[in-house]
C-alpha positions, 0 to 999 in steps of 0.5 A: 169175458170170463166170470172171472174177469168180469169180477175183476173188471168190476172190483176195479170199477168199484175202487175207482168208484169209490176213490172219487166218492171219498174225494168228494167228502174230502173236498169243497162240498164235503160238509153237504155230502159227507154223511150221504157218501160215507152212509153209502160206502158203509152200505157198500162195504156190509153188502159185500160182507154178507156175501161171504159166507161164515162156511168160507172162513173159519169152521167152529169147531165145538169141541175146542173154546175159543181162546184155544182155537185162536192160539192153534190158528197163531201158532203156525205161520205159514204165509208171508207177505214179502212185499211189506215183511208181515207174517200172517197167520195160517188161518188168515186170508192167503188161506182161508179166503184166498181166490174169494173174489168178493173178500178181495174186493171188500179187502181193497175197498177198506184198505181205501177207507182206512187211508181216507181216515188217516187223511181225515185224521191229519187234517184234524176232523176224524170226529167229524167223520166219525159221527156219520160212520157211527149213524151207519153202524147203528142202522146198518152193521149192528142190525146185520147177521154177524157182519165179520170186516166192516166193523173194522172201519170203525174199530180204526177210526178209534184206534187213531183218536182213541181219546175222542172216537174210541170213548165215543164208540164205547159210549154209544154202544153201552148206551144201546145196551142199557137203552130199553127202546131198541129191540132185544136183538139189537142190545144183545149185539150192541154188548157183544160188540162192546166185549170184543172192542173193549178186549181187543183194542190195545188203545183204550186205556184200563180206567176207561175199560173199567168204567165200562164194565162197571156200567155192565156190573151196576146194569146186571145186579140192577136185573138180578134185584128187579128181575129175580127168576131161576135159571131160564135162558129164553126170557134173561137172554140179555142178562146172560149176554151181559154177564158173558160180556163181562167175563169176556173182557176180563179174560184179556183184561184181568190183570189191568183191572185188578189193578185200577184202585177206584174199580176195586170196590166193585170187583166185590160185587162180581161174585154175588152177581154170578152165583144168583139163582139166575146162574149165568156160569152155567148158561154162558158159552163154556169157553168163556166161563172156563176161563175167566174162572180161571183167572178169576180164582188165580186173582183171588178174585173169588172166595170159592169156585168149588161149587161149579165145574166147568168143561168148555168143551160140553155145552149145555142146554141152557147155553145153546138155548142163550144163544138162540138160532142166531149163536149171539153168545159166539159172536165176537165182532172183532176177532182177528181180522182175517183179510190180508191187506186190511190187516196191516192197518189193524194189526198194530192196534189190536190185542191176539190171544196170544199176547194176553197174560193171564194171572195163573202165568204168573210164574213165567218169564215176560220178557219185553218183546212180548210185548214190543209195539203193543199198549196192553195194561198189564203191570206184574210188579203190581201183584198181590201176595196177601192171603187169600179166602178173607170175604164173608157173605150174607144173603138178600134178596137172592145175591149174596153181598160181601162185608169185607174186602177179598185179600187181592183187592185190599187198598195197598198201603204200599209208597206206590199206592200214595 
């Protein structure tokens, strides 16, 4: 027989496989067996992600950021899925991965994942479920190298509970972050992921997503006060992927969070924190840090932002050094999922570049299709137009804390606000 179809032969053993063992956690038995079955499945389904290697999706081009590379990939649609209607963008899977057996079986293995979890979700005991998945992720995903799919499962779990398992998600990836018993590595990622899921699922509501960045703020002014130090990206490894995760979710999330009330005080101490001696805007990931700059000072977030200069194209020492051989300050987890039929299921959910308005757009037309079928925070009529530049500073113990609060984030004494 061919290799081929000995792949192939083998792919449909292993749905066959696994359509029983998710039969089985369904069943009678299912409470003695379920958090055997699905910490297995998850086992299967990382295995099969890191036999695909990065070189067969995707090349990083570095002299591009990557919300720009994203929109390049979007702009050009080339595939069509006739039987269901989607279009796909050109970088997804038909291209990029197409003929790759191993994503093909990996593709068909979630697909059958993600129908379990609806079933799971009718029959109202999607958390049940979720706690073993979330055992599996800890243990398994978020110590492998840069798994690119099998976060996936997780990340639709939460988008059909977001009340109960994406709170339950978030929490307990800041909950490693913040936890000084797991290793370095490990933290670093558990902040890489929360980044990305924060940003990019359409269900989590802007309250939520600002109380967890301000966990993320509170942790990093903690560091800069206990910590101190000057620019050194080895030993404040964490400190920087904490900042960057920061600056990430407000690159999609900006408006919305300028906009939820109780969260305002806090955006004061953002600018202190990043202008520390420790200099985390000259040590994270260009791209990241152009761009939240961007939109922080077209929100009237900061009062200045003439002190730096910014070229997401050029990446310094200091930001290569940051990431370490690894490259943590460029992974993010859940970029667009690039397998064809997995991405069906996901694409409802989930937050593209493309959609994302940021402030300094503010003058262009947003009609309602923009976002049609999608839950972004997003509120222009909110928009302040007070003046800019109204914040005074004074210094201690190396940050900079604010006396006054900036125009843009002044209470509103408006009937709206009441």
């Amino acid at each position: 027989m061919p290799e081929e179809d000995t792949a192939r032969f083998l792919a449909m053993v292993a749905v066959i496989y696994v359509e029983n063992m998710l039969k089985l956690e369904g069943g009678a038995i299912g409470e003695f067996v379920r958090s055997t079955l699905l910490m297995a499945l998850m086992d299967m389904l990382i295995e099969l992600d890191v036999e695909i290697g990065w070189d067969d999706i995707l090349q990083e081009d570095s002299s591009k950021g990557i919300f720009q590379m994203e929109l390049e990939n979007m702009d050009e649609m080339t595939d069509y899925d006739d039987e269901d209607g989607i279009e796909l963008p050109r970088e997804l899977s038909r291209k990029s991965l197409g003929g790759n057996l191993i994503a093909e079986k990996l593709d068909s293995l979630m697909v059958l994942t993600f129908e379990h979890l609806e079933s799971c979700k009718v029959s109202g005991r999607l958390i049940e479920v979720l706690e073993p998945l979330l055992d599996s992720f800890r243990i398994t995903v978020l110590t492998a190298y840069k798994s690119k799919f099998t976060q996936f499962v997780i990340f639709y779990a939460c988008a059909l509970d977001p009340e109960n398992c994406g709170v339950r998600f978030a929490t307990l990836l800041a909950d490693i972050f913040v936890c000084e018993d797991y290793p370095m590595p490990f933290r670093m990622s558990a902040v890489a992921y929360l980044a990305s899921y924060l940003s990019r699922a359409n269900f989590l509501s802007a309250p939520f997503v600002a109380s967890m960045l301000k966990r993320l703020v509170d942790w990093c002014l903690e560091y800069c006060k206990t910590k101190g130090g000057e620019i050194n990206p080895i030993p404040h490894r964490l400190f920087y992927s904490a900042c960057q995760a920061m600056m990430y979710v407000f690159c999609f999330r900006m408006k919305s969070m300028m906009d939820v009330a109780w969260f305002k005080s806090h955006l004061l101490f953002i600018e202190p924190m990043l202008k520390h001696k420790l200099s985390p805007l000259k040590v994270c990931l260009p791209s990241v840090v152009d761009e939240f700059c961007r939109q922080a000072e077209a929100a009237c977030l900061f009062t200045s932002l003439d002190e730096f200069v910014f070229n997401c194209s050029v990446e310094s020492e200091h930001s290569k050094a940051f990431g370490g051989m690894e490259r943590l300050d460029m992974f993010f987890p859940f970029d667009p999922c690039l397998l064809r039929k997995s991405d069906r299921f996901i694409r409802p959910y989930f937050v593209y570049w493309s959609m994302v308005r940021p402030p300094y757009d503010d003058d262009e037309v947003i009609s309602d299709e923009d976002f049609a079928g999608q839950e972004l925070d997003i509120d222009v009529s909110k928009m302040s137009i007070t003046p800019r530049n109204s914040l005074a500073y004074w210094m201690h113990d190396g940050l900079k804390e604010p006396r006054g609060m900036p125009a843009r984030i002044r209470p509103s004494t408006s009937p709206e606000s009441l």
